[in-house]
MARKOLGU-884151 format. One record per residue: residue in one letter; x, y, z of N, C-alpha, C in turn. Coordinates in pm, whole numbers, padded with zeros to 5 digits, always signed. Example, Ala and Ser with C-alpha at 12.3 -4.5 7.8 and 13.67 -1.06 7.14 Angstrom:
BEGIN
A+01319-00569+00780+01230-00450+00780+01320-00330+00780/S+01285-00225+00708+01367-00106+00714+01290+00003+00787/
REM end
This chain:
BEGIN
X+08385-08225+04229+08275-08129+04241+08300-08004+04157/X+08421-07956+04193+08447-07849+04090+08435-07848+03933/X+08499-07991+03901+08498-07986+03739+08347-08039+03720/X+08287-08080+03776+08114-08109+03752+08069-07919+03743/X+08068-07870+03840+08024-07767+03795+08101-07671+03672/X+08222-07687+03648+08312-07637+03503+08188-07624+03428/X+08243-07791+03440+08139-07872+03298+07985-07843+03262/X+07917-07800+03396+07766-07748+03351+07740-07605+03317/X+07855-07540+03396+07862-07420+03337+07874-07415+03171/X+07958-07463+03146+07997-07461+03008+07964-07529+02921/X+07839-07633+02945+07727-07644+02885+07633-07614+02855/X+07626-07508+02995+07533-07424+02978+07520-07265+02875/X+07663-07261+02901+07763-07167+02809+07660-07194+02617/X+07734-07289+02621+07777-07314+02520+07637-07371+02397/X+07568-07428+02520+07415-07455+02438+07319-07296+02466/X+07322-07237+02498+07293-07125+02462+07352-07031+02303/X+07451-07046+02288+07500-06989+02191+07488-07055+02074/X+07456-07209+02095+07447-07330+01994+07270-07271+01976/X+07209-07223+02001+07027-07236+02022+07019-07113+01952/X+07079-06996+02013+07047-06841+01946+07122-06826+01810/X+07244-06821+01818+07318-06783+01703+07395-06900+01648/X+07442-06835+01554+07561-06897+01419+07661-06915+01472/X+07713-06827+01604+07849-06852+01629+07879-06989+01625/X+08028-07005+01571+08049-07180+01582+08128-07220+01736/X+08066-07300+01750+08047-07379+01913+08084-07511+01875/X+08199-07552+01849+08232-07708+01825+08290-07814+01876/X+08140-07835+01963+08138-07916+02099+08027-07995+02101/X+07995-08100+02133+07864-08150+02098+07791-08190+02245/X+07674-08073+02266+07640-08048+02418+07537-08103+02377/X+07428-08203+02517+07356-08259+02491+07217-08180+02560/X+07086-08173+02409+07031-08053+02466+06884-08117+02554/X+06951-08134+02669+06883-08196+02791+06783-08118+02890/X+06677-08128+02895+06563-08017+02981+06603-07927+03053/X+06733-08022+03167+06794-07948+03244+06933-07858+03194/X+06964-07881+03122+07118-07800+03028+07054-07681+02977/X+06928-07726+02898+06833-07565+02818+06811-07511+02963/X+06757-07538+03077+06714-07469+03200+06797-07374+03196/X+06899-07450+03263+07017-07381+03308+07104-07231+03176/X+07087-07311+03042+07144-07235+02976+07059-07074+02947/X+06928-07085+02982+06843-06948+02975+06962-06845+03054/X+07018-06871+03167+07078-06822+03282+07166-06710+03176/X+07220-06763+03098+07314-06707+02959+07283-06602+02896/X+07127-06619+02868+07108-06567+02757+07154-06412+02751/X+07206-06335+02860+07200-06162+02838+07370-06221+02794/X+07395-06305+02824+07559-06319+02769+07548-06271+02606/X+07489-06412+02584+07437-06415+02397+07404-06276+02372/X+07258-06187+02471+07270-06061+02401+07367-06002+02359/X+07491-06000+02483+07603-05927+02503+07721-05952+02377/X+07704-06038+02343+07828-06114+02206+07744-06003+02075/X+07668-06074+02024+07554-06021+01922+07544-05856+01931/X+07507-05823+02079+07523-05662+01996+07622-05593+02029/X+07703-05657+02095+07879-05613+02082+07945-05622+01972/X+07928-05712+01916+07953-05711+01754+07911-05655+01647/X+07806-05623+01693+07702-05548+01602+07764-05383+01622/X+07737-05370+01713+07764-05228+01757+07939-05185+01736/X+08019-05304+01717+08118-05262+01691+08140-05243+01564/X+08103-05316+01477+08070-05302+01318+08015-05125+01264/X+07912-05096+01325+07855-04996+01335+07969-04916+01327/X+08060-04932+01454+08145-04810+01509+08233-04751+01394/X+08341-04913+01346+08332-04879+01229+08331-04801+01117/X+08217-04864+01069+08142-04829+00969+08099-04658+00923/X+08113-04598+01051+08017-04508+01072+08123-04426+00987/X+08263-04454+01011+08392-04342+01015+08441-04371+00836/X+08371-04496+00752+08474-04493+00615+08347-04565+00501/X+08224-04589+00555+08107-04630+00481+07981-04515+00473/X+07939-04442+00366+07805-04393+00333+07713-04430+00478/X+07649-04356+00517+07492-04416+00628+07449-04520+00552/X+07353-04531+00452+07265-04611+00411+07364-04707+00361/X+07444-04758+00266+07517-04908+00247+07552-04942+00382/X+07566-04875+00464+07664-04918+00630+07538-04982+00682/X+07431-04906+00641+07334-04952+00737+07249-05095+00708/X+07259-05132+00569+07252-05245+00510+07295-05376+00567/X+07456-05331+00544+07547-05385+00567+07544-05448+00801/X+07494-05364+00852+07494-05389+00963+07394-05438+00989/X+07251-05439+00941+07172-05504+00956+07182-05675+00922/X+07214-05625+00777+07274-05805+00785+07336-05912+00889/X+07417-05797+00890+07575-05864+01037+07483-05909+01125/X+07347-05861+01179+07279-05834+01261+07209-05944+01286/X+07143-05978+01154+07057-06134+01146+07115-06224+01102/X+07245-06228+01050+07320-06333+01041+07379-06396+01159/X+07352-06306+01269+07486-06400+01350+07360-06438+01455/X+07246-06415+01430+07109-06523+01504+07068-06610+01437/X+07142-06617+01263+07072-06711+01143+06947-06689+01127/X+06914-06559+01181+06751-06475+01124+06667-06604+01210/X+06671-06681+01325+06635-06751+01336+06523-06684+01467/X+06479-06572+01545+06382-06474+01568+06308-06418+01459/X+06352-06423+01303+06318-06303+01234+06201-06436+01187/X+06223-06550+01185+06183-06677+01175+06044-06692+01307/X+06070-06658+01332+05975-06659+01503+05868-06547+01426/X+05886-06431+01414+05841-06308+01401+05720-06350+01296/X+05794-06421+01156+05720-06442+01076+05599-06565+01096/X+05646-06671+01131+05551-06747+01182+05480-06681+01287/X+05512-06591+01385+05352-06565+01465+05281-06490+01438/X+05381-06423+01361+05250-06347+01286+05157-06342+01192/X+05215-06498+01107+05087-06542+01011+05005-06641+01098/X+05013-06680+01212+04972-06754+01279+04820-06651+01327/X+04890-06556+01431+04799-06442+01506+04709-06376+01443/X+04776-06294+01314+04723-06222+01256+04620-06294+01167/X+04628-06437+01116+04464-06523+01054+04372-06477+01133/X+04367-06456+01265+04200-06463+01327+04182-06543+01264/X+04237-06661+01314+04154-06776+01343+04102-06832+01472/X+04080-06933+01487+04040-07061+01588+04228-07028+01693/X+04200-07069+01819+04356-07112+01836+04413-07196+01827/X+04340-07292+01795+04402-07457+01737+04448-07418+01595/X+04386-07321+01531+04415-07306+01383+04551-07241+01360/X+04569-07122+01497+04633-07046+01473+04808-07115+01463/X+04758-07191+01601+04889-07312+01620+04913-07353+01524/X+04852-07394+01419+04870-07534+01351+04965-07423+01203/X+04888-07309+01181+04952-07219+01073+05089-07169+01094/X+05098-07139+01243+05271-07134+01303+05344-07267+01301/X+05316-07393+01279+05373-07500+01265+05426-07495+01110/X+05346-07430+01047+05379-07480+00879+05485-07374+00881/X+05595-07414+00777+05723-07377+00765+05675-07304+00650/X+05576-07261+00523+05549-07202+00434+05500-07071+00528/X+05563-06928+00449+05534-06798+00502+05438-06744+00470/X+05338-06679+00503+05211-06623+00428+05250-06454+00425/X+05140-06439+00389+05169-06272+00404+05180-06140+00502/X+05121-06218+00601+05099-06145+00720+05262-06149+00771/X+05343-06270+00770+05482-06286+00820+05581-06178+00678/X+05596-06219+00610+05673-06104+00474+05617-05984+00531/X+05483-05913+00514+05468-05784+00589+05551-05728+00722/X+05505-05826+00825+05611-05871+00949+05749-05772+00982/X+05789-05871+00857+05942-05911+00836+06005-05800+00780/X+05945-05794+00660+05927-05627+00581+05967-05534+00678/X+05852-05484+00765+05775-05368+00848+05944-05365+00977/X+05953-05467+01039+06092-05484+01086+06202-05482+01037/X+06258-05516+00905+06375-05449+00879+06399-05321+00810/X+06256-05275+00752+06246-05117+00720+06279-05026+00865/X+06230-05075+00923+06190-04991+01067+06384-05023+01124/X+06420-05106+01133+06574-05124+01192+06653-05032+01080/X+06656-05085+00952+06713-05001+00870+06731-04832+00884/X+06593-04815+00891+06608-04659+00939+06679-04611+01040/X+06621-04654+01094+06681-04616+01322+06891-04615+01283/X+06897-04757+01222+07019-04770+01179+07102-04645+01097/X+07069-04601+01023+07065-04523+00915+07124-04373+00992/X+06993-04318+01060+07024-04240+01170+07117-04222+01229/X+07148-04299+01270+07229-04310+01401+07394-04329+01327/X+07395-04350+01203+07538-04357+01080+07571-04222+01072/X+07423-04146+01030+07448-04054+00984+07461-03929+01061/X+07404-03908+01150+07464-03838+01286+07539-03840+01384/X+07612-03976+01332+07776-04020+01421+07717-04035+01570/X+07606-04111+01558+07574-04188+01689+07618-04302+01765/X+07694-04361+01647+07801-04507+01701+07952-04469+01737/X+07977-04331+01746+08095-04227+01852+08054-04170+01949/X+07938-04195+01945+07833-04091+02080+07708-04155+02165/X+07773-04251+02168+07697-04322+02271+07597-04427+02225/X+07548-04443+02078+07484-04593+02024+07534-04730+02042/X+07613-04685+02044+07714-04910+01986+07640-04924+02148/X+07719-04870+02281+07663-04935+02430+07519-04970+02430/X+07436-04843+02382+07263-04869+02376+07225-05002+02288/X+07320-05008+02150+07254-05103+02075+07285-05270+02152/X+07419-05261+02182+07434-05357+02289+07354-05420+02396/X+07309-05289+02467+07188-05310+02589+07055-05367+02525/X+07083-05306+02426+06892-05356+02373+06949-05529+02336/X+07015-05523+02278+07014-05713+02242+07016-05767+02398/X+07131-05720+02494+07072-05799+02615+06997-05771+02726/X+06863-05655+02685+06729-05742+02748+06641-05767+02656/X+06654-05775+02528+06553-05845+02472+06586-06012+02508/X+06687-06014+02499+06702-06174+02556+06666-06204+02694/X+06675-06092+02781+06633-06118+02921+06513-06164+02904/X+06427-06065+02830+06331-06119+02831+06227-06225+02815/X+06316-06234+02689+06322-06423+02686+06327-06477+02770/X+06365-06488+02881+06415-06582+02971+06307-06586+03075/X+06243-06398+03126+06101-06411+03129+06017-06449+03107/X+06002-06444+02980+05846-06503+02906+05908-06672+02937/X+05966-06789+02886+05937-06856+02941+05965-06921+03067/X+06048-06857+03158+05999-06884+03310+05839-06817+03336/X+05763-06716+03325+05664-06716+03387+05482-06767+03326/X+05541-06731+03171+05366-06791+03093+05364-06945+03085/X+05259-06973+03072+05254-07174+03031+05302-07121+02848/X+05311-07290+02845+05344-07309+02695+05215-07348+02617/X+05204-07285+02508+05124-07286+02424+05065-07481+02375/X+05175-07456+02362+05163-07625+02342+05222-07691+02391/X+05173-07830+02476+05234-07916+02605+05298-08049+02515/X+05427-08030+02547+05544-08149+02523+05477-08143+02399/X+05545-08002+02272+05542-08038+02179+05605-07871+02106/X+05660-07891+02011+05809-07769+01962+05849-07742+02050/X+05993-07641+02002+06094-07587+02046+06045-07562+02180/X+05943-07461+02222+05898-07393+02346+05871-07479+02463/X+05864-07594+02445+05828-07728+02524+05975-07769+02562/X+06064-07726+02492+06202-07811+02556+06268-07705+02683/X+06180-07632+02730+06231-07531+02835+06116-07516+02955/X+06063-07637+02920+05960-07675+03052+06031-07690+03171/X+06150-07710+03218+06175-07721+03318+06272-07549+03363/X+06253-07475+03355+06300-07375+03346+06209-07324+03473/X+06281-07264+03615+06190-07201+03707+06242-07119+03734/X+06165-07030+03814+06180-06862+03878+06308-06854+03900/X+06431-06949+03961+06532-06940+03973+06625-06896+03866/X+06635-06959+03753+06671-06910+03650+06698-06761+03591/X+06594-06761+03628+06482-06598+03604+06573-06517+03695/X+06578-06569+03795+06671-06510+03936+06784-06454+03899/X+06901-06588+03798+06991-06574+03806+07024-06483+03707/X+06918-06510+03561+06978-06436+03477+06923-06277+03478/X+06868-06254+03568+06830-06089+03580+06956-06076+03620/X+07031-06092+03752+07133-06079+03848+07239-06041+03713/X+07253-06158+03608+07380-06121+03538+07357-06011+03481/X+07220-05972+03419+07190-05931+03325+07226-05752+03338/X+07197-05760+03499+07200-05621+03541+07361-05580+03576/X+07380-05710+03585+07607-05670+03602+07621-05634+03492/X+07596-05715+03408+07647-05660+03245+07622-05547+03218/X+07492-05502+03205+07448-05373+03157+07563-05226+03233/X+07541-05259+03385+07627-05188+03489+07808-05184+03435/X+07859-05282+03367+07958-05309+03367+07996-05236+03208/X+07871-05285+03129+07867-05204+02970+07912-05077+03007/X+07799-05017+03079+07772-04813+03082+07918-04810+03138/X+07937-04843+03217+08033-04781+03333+08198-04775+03243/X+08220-04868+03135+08351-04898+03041+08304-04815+02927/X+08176-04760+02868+08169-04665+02813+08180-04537+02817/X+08206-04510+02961+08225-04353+03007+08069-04311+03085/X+07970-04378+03109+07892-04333+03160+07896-04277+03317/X+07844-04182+03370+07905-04179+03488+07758-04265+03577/X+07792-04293+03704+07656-04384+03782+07580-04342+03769/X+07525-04172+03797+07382-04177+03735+07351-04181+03639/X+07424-04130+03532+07342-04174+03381+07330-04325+03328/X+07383-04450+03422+07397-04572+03395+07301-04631+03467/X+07309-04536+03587+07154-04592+03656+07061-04588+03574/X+07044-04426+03529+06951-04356+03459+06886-04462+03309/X+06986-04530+03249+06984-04599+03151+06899-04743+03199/X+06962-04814+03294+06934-04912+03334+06755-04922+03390/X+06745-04817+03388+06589-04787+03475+06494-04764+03385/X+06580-04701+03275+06487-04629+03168+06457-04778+03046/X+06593-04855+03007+06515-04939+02951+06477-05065+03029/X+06475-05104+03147+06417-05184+03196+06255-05154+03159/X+06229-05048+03225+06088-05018+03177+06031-05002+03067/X+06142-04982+02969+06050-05020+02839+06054-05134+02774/X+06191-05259+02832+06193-05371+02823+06034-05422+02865/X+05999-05364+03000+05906-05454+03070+05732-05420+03010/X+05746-05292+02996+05583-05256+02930+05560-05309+02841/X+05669-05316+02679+05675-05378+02579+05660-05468+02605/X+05746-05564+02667+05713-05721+02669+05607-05761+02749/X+05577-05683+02812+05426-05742+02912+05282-05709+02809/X+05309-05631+02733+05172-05607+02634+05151-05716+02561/X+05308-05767+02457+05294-05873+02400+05273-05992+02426/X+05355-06021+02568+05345-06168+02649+05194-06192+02685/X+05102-06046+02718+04991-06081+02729+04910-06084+02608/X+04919-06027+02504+04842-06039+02420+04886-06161+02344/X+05004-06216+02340+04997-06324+02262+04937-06457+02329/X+04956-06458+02493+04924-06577+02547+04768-06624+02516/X+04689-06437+02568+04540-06464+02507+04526-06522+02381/X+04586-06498+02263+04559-06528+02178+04563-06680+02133/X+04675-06770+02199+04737-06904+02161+04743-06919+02302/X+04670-06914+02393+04689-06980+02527+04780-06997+02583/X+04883-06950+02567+05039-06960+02587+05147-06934+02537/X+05255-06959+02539+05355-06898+02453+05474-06994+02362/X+05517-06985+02282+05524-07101+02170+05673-07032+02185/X+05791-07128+02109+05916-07072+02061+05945-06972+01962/X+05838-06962+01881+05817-06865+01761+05777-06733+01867/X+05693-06771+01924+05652-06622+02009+05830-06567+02106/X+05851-06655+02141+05986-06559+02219+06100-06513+02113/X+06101-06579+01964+06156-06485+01896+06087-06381+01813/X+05969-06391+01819+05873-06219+01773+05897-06157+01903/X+05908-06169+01984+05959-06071+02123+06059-06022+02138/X+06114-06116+02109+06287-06069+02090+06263-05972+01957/X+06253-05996+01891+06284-05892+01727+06178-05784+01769/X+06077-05762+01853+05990-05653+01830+06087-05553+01988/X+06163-05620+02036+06188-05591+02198+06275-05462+02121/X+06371-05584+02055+06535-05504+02008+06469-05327+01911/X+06388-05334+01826+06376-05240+01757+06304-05168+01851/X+06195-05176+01927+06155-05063+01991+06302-04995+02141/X+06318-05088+02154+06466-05028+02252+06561-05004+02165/X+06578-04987+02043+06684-04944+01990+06627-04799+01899/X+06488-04760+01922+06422-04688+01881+06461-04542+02009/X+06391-04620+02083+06431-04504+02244+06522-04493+02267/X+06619-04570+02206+06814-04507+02226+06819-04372+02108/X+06782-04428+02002+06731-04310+01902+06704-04152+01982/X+06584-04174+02018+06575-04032+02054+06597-04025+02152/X+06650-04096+02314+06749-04066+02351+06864-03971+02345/X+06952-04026+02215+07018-03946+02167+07009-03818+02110/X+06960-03827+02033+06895-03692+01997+06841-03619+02050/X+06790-03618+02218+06730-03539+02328+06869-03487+02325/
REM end
């Protein structure tokens, strides 16, 4: 019984990290309705790797690299270790959404792997916008003063949120892409990975020097902008495509991370 549960844990582990990022995982997990279920449970982990790394790069960076090459340079680090594979999401829904078309049409334009212009704009408009925030925060020695923890937090609830959007919207399209292989994914999930999601965060502030109320204070402050943000989009995209597609939870994710890494911004600077 014990090594059965090892073993699902660490399938669950492990196909999570195999789904989001590049990290190499060289194990061959089988990606089964119930293994993706279970592995959502993860995902503030995955945040937690990604912008721990990120943010440590930053830290860094901040002390022997120019702002702007550092900030280049970290952005990269940034979409490389997801294989730009949200920035991929971002662009397809948004040449999808932004046609005003039909919603059968819109689907069918997020299926095609060719980018139109509405996605390059997208894509553009998001790494100008990270670049900057990034930039900032180099150049006012914000990754010694409290950024790297914030940039951290923002990668894991934009992934929480993920885990939201598909435990609670239908899927855009029934038993068919990526977004269909997490049909069996229920409120429980949802359960578990808030539960971690909020240790982590608690466990981040508190090893950064935060004292409890300003970690509360943090935890409260971007939950709620986790949740407004993603409830505008989750609803406006479902209207739009009847549901929510795999491309849509990585335009959520990439629009989540920059606006919460925006309000760490002036955050700081308050």
């Amino acid at each position: 019984m014990a090594m059965r549960a090892l073993t699902s844990f660490l399938q669950a582990v492990g196909s999570a990290f195999q789904l989001l990022t590049r990290i190499p995982i060289p194990v061959n997990i089988p990606f089964t309705p119930q293994v993706l279920a279970r592995s959502t449970i993860y995902y503030p982990i995955v945040g937690l790797v990604i912008g721990g790394i990120t943010a440590s790069a930053g830290w860094l960076l901040e002390s022997y690299v120019p702002s702007m090459p550092a900030a280049v340079m970290l952005l990269l680090l940034w979409v490389a270790l997801s294989g730009a594979l949200h920035v991929d999401g971002l662009m397809d829904t948004a040449d999808g959404v932004l046609s005003h078309r039909s919603r059968e049409r819109m689907l069918e334009i997020m299926k095609d792997s060719r980018v139109g212009a509405m996605g390059v704009i997208a894509a553009a408009g998001l790494f100008l916008f990270k670049f900057a925030i990034l930039s900032e925060l180099l150049q006012t020695g914000g990754f010694h003063n409290g950024a790297a923890p914030l940039l951290t937090a923002a990668c894991i609830w934009s992934r929480m949120w993920m885990v939201a959007a598909i435990a609670i919207w239908p899927q855009a399209r029934k038993n068919e892409g990526m977004g269909s292989m997490f049909a069996s994914v229920k409120p429980k999930h949802l359960l578990f990975g808030t539960i971690l999601h909020l240790a982590l965060l608690l466990a981040l502030f508190k090893l950064s020097g935060f004292s409890w109320a300003v970690s509360g204070l943090l935890i409260g402050g971007g939950a709620a902008v986790m949740l407004v943000t993603g409830l505008i989009l989750a609803v406006w995209l479902s209207r739009k495509l009847g549901g929510l597609t795999g491309d849509t939870y990585g335009a959520m994710n990439e629009v989540l991370e920059c606006v919460l890494l925006f309000a760490a911004m002036m955050w700081l600077g308050s």
